[in-house]
N, C-alpha and C positions, 0 to 999 in steps of 0.2 A: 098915413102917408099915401100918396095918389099916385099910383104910377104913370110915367112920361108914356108919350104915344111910343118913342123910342125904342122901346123895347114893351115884348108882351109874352105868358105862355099861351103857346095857338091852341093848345087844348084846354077843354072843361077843368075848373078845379075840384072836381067834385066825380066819385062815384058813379059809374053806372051798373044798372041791376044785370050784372053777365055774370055766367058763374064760372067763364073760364078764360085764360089768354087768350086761346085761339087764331091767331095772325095779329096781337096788338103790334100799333105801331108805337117805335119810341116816342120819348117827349118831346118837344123841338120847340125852343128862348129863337124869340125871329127881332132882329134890331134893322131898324128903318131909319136913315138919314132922317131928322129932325129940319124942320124949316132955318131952326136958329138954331146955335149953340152947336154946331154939327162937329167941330172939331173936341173942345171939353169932352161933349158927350161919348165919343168916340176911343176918344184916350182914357176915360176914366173907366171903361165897360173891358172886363178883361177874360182870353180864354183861358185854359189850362185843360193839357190831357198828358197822361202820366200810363206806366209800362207796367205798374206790378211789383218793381225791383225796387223803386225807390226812385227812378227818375222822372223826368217831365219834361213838356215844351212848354213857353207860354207865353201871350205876349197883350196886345191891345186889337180890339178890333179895328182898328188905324191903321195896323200893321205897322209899328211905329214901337219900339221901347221907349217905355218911360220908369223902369226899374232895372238893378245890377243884376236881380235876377231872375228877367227877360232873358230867355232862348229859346234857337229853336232845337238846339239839343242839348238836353245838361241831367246824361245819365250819371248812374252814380258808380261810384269806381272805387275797388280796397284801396287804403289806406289814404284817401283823396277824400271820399264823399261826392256828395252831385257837386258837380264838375260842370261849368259852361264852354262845351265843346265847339259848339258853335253859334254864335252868338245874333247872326243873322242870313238871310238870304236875299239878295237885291232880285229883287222879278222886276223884267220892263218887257214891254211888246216894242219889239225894232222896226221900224215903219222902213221905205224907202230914204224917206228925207229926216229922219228924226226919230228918236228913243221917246217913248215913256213908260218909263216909272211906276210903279206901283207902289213900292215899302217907302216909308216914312220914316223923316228922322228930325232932331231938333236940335240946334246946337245954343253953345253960351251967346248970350247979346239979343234972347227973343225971337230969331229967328226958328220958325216951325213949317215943315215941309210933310203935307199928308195928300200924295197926290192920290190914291186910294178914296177918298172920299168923292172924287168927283167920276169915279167909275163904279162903284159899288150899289149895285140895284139891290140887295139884300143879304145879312149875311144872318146866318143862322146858326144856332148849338142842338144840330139833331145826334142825341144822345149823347154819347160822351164825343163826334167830331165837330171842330169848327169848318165850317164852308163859307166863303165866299162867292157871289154870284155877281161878276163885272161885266160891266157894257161897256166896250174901249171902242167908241166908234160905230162899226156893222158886226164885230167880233163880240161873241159871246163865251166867255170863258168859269168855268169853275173851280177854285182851289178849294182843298181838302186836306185835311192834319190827322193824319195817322200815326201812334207810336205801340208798336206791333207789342201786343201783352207776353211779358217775359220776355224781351229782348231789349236788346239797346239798339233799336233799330227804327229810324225815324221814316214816314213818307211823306211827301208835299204832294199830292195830287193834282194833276191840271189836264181840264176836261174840257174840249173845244166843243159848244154848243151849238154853234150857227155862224154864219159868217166870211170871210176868205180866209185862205190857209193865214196860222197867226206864227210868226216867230217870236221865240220866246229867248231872252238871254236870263241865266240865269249866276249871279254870282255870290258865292257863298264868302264867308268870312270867319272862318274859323278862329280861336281860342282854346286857353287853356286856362279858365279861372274860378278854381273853388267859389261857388255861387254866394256864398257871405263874405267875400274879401272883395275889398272894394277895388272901382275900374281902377286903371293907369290910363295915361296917354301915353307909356310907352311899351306897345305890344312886345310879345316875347317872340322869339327868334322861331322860324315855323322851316322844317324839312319835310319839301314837297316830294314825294316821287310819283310818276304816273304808270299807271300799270292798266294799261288797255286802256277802255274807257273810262277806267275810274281813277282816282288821285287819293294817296294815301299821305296825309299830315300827318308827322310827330313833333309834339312840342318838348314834350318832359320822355327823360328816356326809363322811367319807373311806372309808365302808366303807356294802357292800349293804343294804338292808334287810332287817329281818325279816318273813315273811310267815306270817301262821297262819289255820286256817280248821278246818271240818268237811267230810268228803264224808259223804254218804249220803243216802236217799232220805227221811229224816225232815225234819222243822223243826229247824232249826239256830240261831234267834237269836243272836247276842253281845250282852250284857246288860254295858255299861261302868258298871259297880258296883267299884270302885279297890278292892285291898287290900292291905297292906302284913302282912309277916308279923312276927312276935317274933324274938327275934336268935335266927339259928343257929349249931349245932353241928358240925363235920367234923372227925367224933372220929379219925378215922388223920392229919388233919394236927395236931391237936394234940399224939397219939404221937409224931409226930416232930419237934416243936418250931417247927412254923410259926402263923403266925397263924389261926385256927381257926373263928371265926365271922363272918357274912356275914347283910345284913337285904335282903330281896328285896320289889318289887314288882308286882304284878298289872294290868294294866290292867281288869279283868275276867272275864267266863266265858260260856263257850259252853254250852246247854241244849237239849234232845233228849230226845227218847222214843224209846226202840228197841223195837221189838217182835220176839216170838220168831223166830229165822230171820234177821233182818236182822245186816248190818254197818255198822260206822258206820268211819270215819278222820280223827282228828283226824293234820293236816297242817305241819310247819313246812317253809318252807325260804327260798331266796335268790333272790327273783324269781316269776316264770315256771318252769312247767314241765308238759310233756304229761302228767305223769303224776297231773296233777291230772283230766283227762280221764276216768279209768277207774275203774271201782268198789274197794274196797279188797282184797274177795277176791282180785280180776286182778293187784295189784299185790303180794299176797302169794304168788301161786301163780305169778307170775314169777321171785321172788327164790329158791322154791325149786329152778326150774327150774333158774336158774343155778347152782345150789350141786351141782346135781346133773350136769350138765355139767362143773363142776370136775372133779368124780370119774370120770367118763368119760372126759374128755381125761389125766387121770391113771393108768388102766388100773387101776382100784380094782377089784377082784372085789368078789360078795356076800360078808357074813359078814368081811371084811380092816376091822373097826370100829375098830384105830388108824392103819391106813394113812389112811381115812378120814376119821376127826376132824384128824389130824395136818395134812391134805393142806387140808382146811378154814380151819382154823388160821395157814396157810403164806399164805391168799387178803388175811387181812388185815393182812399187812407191803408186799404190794405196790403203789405209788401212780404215779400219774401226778404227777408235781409241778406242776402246774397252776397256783401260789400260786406260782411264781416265772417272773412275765414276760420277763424273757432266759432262759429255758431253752425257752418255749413257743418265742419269735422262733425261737433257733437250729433248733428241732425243725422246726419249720415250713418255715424255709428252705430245709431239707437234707433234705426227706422223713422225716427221721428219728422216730421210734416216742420219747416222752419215758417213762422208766422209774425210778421210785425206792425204795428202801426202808425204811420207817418201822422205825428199830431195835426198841424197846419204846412198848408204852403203859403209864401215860398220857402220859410227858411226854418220850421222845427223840423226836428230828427223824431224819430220815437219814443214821447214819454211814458212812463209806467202808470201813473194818476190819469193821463189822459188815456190811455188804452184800456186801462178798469172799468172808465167809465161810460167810454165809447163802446164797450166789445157788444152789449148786448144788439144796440141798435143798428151796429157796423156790418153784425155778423147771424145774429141769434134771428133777428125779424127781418133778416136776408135770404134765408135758407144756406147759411155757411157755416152750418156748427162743425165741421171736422176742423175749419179755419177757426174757427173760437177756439176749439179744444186745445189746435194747433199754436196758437197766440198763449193761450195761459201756462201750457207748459215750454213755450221757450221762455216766460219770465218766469216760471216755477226756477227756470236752469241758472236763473242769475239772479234768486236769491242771498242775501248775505248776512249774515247777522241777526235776524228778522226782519230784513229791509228789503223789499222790490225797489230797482231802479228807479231815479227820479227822472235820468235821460240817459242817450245813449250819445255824446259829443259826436257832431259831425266828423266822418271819417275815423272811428277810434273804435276800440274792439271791445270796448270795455265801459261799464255803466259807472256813472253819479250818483251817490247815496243821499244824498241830503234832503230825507222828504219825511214827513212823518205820518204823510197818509197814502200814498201809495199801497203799503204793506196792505192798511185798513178796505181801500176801493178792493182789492185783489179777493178779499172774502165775499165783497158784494158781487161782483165778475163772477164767480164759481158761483155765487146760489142763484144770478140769473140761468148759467149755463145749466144748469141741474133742474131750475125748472121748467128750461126748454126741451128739454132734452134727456129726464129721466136716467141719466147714464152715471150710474152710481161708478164703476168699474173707474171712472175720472176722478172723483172724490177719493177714491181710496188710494190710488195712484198720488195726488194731493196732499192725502191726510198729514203725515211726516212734515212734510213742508208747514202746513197751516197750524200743527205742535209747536213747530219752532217758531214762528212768530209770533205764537201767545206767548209762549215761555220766553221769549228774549223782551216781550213790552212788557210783562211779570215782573222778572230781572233786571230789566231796563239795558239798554243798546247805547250807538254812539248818537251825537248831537242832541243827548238831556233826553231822550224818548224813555218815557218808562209809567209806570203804574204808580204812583206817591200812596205811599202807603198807610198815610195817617187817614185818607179819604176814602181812596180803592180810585180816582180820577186820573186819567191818563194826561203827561204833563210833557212839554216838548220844550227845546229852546236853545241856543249857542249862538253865543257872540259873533256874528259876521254870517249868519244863514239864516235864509230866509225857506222856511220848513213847511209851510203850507202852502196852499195853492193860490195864495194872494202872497207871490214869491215875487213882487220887484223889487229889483237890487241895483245902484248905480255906484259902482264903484265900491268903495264899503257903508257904503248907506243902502242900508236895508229901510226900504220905506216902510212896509206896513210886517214889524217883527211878529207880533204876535205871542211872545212867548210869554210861558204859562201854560193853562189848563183852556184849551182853546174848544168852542163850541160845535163845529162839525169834530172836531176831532173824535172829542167824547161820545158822540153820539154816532161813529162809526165805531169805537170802540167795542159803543155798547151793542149795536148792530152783531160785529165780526161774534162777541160771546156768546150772543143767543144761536148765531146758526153754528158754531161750533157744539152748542147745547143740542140740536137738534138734531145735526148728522153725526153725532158720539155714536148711536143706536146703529144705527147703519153699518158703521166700519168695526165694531164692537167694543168700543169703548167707553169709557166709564163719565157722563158728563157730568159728575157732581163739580169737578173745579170751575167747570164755565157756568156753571146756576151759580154757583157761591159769587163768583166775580160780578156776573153781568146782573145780580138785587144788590151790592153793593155800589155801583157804577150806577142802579139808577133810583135810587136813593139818594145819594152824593149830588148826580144831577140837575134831579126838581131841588132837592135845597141850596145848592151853590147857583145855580144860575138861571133861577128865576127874578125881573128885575121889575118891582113893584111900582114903581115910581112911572117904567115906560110901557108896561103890560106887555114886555118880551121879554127876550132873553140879551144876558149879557154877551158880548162876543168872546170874551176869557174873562177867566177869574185866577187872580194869584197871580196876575202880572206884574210889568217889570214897576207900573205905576197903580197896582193894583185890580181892584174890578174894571174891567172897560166896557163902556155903555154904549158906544158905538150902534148904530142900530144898519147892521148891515145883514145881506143874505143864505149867510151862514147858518143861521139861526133853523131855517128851514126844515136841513136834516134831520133835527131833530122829532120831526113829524114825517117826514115822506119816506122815508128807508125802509126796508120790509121789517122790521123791528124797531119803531118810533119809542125813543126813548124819553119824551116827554110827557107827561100825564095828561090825559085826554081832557081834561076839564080845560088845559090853557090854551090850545090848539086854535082854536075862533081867535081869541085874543094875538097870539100871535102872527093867523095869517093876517089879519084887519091890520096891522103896522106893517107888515111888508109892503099886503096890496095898497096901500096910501102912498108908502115912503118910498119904494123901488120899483112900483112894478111898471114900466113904460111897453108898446105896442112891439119895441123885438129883447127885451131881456129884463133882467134885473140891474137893476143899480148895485155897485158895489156899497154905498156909502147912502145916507141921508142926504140931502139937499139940506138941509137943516145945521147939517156938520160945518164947524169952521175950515174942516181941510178938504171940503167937500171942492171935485174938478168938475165944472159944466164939459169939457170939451178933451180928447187927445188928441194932440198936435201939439208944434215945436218941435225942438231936438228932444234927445233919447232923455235927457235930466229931465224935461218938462213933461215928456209922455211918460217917462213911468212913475212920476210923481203922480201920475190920474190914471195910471193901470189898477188901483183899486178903490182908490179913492172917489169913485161915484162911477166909473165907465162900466156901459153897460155890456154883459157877455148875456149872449142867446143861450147857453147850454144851461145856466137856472133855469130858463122854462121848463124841462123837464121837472126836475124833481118840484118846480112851484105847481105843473098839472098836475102831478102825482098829490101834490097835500090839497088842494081846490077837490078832487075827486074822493081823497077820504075824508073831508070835511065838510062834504054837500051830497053826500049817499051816492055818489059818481053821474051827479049834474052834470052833461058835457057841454053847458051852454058857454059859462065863462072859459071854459081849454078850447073850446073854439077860437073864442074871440081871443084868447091872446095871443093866438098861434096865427094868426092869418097875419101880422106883420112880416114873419119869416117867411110867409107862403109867396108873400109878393117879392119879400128879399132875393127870392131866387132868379129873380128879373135882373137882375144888379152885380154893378161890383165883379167878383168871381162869377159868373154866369152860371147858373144851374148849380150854385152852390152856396153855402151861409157862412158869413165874415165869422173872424174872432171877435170881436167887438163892436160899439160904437156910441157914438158921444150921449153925455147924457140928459141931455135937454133936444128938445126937437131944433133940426129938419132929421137929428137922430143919424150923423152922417157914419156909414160903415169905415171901421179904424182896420187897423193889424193885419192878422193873415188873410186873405180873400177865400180861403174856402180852411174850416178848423174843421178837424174829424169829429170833437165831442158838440159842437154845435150842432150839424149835420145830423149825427147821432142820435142826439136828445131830441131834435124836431122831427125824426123820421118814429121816432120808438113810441112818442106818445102820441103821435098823428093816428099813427097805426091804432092803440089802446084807444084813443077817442073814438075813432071812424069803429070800430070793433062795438062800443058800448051803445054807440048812437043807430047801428044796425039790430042788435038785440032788442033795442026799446022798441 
């Protein structure tokens, strides 16, 4: 894939010989008005910057929604979840004789308004801020997106560069809409009060207020002049067949003259907060400070610009769940550190499979192991059964069981954490926990999870759940069930037995039951599910239709995991079918090409996309574990983990900006599907980027 002149990273993608930070500068995605296509282009390239807690802003570099969950504030609130507070801001420069406009919008019938594009000389993602850089005439102005870390506290930056003094009208449009419920065209009832400069909205009388205001040293009035807008357009939920248009209200606008040199910040957030105290500059030359201390605590060299953006990137999966009051209680009680990780934006919540297997590269080759430690044991605390969370529902205090490898990721999570980090003291704190998950897949748990004992193979399965992590589900159809004696599963199985084998010695325990299980389990293995006919492996055995020959990327596990439970002699054979049959320039294929239910493309409504959520669509986050088997199967070659990794390297040009989709189709132009920035994506391309760039300096 060739990237558009459109967008570029202005830094080296590659290493330089420095042996320390020293003053780097962040990474910075620079997007250029395109000759042609300037509008698509515009709307399809998206920002996103997130607080820590769980909320976010986010919108198009158009300055234009074209998603329900577009805002520019949509923190997350107890018993709500991220909440879209406020759903836009109208900027225009007030001339003598005439307003223009800056934000963008589209409504039903075609009609598309992006006056943004004809003022915009550059806009930029230096580090985790978007900036805009407009020429309105002789006026040169700067906007800036600040969401102050651990706060619900929003800033809009506007920085007079040159020019005559510029007045700015600024009109916000506040909401109150759980960010996965779909718009109305009939807003909810908004009680404004103004308390000085600033204006305090309450929509719902169970949740905070909104507060919005100006800092700066000009005149700031709020001028309560109501507007209500024409119905809108949010043209990618209409692509995907959700309800599409939403009619917003305005209590007013705030007005100001900037003059050249000055900054102004317009402010939302939730209450009170010291950081209304400071000038806007301070509070942006803060945020960058932080972002740059990321990369310091992370051992970034100058010049290492995907270690860099990656490492960025990685900053905003990880949350303090703050939005769920028994997780604070218990944190509090226990001293303990509260840790979570937001799978994808816009709209997962925290799953337990996707945090297992994100934590190392989120956290571990971040320099954030108190935050790793801190993540494994707030899901040590919502164990059940022998079951880690499969998610945590939006807005809800309490976890989803329905998973049958989550448990399994959570051993792989603890023996990365242990081999970053030596810190036995965690494992033994663990240990009790990681008993009862063997002993409950021994005994076997709810939804069919258990050990079948005529083999020693771990067997999962229930009518109406979909238990693995090829979990689409439409209605009661479970697309791809799986049930049976499923192929990564076994082979985390057999993974979790050997390092429970391993650390017995350590905490003093006895590991004969985990040698007994884990030569059983892989014995059972190599003979149940090696498949002669296609020189792989089966993807279950004992299913609902028998063996299934499937030839999907599951298979993999069973060589990449630090305990490869397949017999070394098949290993060639096996990755030779993957690398033919799945492997495209940003992920793995779910499915053959070859399959009768094989989907070239996701798109359509919600029935048609996840009929192709695994049925061939390709996820970036198998890249990892397919470098990991390419590196034990070529004496750690780094030639081919190069090349497959330099699709996501330019992915970060695109789409989520300075971040890696969930998915995307799987035949070329290979277009990015699903969430615009997924934490195990990210993850996986930061973890072995690092292992690669590590091996290739050694040589």
């Amino acid at each position: 894939m060739k990237a558009p002149a459109a967008a570029r990273i202005t830094e080296e993608l590659h290493d330089a010989p420095v042996p320390s930070l020293a003053g780097a500068e962040l990474p910075v995605i620079e997007w250029q008005r395109p000759k042609q296509g300037a509008a698509a282009d515009a709307l399809s390239e998206e920002w996103l910057v997130t607080n820590g807690l769980g909320g976010y802003a986010s919108g198009t570099v158009a300055m234009c929604n074209t998603r329900k969950y577009h805002g520019l504030f949509v923190p997350s609130l107890a018993g709500f979840g991220r909440t879209v507070m406020l759903s836009r801001l109208e900027d225009s420069l007030v001339l003598p004789d005439r307003e223009l406009p800056l934000t963008g919008d589209e409504h039903p019938g075609g009609e598309l308004n992006l006056p943004a594009l004809e003022f915009i000389e550059r806009f930029t993602f230096r580090g985790l801020i978007p900036e805009w850089e407009l020429s309105i005439g002789s006026v040169k102005l700067k906007k800036s997106i600040v969401f102050v870390h651990n706060e619900s506290t929003l800033f809009v930056v506007y920085t007079h560069h040159g020019g005559p003094s510029a007045r700015l009208r600024l009109r916000p449009y506040p909401t109150f809409r759980p960010h996965d419920v779909s718009p109305s065209d009939d807003p909810a009832h908004q009680s404004v009060q103004l308390l000085g400069d600033s204006i305090v909205v309450s929509v719902h009388d169970k949740a905070a207020p909104l507060r919005l205001e100006v800092h700066g040293t000009c005149e700031r009035p709020f001028h309560a002049v109501q507007q209500r807008t024409r119905k809108l357009l949010y043209r990618v939920e209409q692509a995907r067949g959700y309800p599409a248009t939403e009619v917003l209200v305005s209590p007013g606008y705030f007005e100001c003259v900037l003059e050249p040199g000055q900054s102004l910040a317009f402010c939302a957030s939730l209450g009170s907060s010291e950081m209304h105290q400071h000038k806007p500059d301070e509070v942006l030359a803060w945020e960058l400070e932080r972002e740059r201390k990321l990369l310091d605590r992370a051992g970034i060299k100058p010049g290492a610009t995907v270690e860099a953006r990656l490492t960025l990137a990685a900053d905003q999966f990880i949350i303090a769940p703050k939005h769920r009051p028994p997780d604070s209680a218990w944190s509090h009680a226990t001293g303990q550190d509260l840790r979570s990780v937001i799978a994808g934006y816009h709209w997962f919540t925290d799953w337990g499979r996707d945090t297992m297997i994100s934590l190392e590269g989120l956290t571990l080759c971040t320099g954030r192991t108190r935050e790793a430690a801190a993540i494994l044991r707030t899901f040590q605390h919502h164990v059940r059964d022998g079951l880690v969370p499969n998610y945590f529902p939006e807005g809800d205090k309490n976890g989803v069981y329905h998973t049958a490898d989550a448990s399994l990721w959570f051993f792989h999570a603890v023996s990365k954490y242990l081999r970053h980090t030596g810190d036995t003291q965690l494992l033994k704190d663990l240990w009790p926990t990681l008993q009862q998950i063997v002993t409950k897949h021994l005994e076997g748990t709810y939804f069919g999870i258990g050990v079948d004992p005529t083999d020693g193979l771990l067997k999962q399965g229930q009518g109406g759940y979909q238990l693995t992590w090829m979990d689409a589900k439409v209605d009661d159809w479970v697309v791809t069930p799986r049930r049976g004696k499923a192929v990564e599963i076994n082979a985390l199985w057999f993974n979790a037995l050997k390092l429970m084998e391993g650390w017995a010695p350590t905490v003093g325990a006895d590991p004969a039951l985990y040698t007994l299980h884990a030569r059983r389990e892989h014995e059972a293995f190599n003979a149940r599910f090696w498949n002669e006919r296609e020189g792989c492996l089966f993807d279950v055995v004992d299913g609902e239709r028998g063996d299934d020959a499937s030839i999907r990327p599951n298979q993999l596990f069973a060589i990449s995991l630090t305990h490869p439970v397949l017999a070394q002699e098949r290993w060639n054979a096996v990755m030779g079918v993957v690398r033919r049959e799945l492997l495209t320039p940003v992920g793995l294929r779910t499915l053959s090409p070859k399959a009768p239910d094989f989907k070239a493309t996701y798109d359509g409504d919600l029935r048609a996309r996840d009929a192709a959520y695994h049925q061939g669509t390709v996820w970036p986050w198998l890249l990892g574990h397919y470098v990991d088997a390419v590196l034990k199967t070529s004496n750690n070659d780094t030639g081919e983990a190069m090349e497959v990794l330099s699709g996501l390297v330019e992915h970060l040009q695109h789409t989520g900006l300075g971040s890696i989709s969930e998915i995307f189709d799987a035949v070329p132009p290979y277009q990015a599907r699903g969430c615009i920035a997924q934490a195990w994506s990210v993850a996986e391309t930061l973890r072995v980027w690092r292992e690669v760039a590590a091996l290739g300096t050694r040589r």
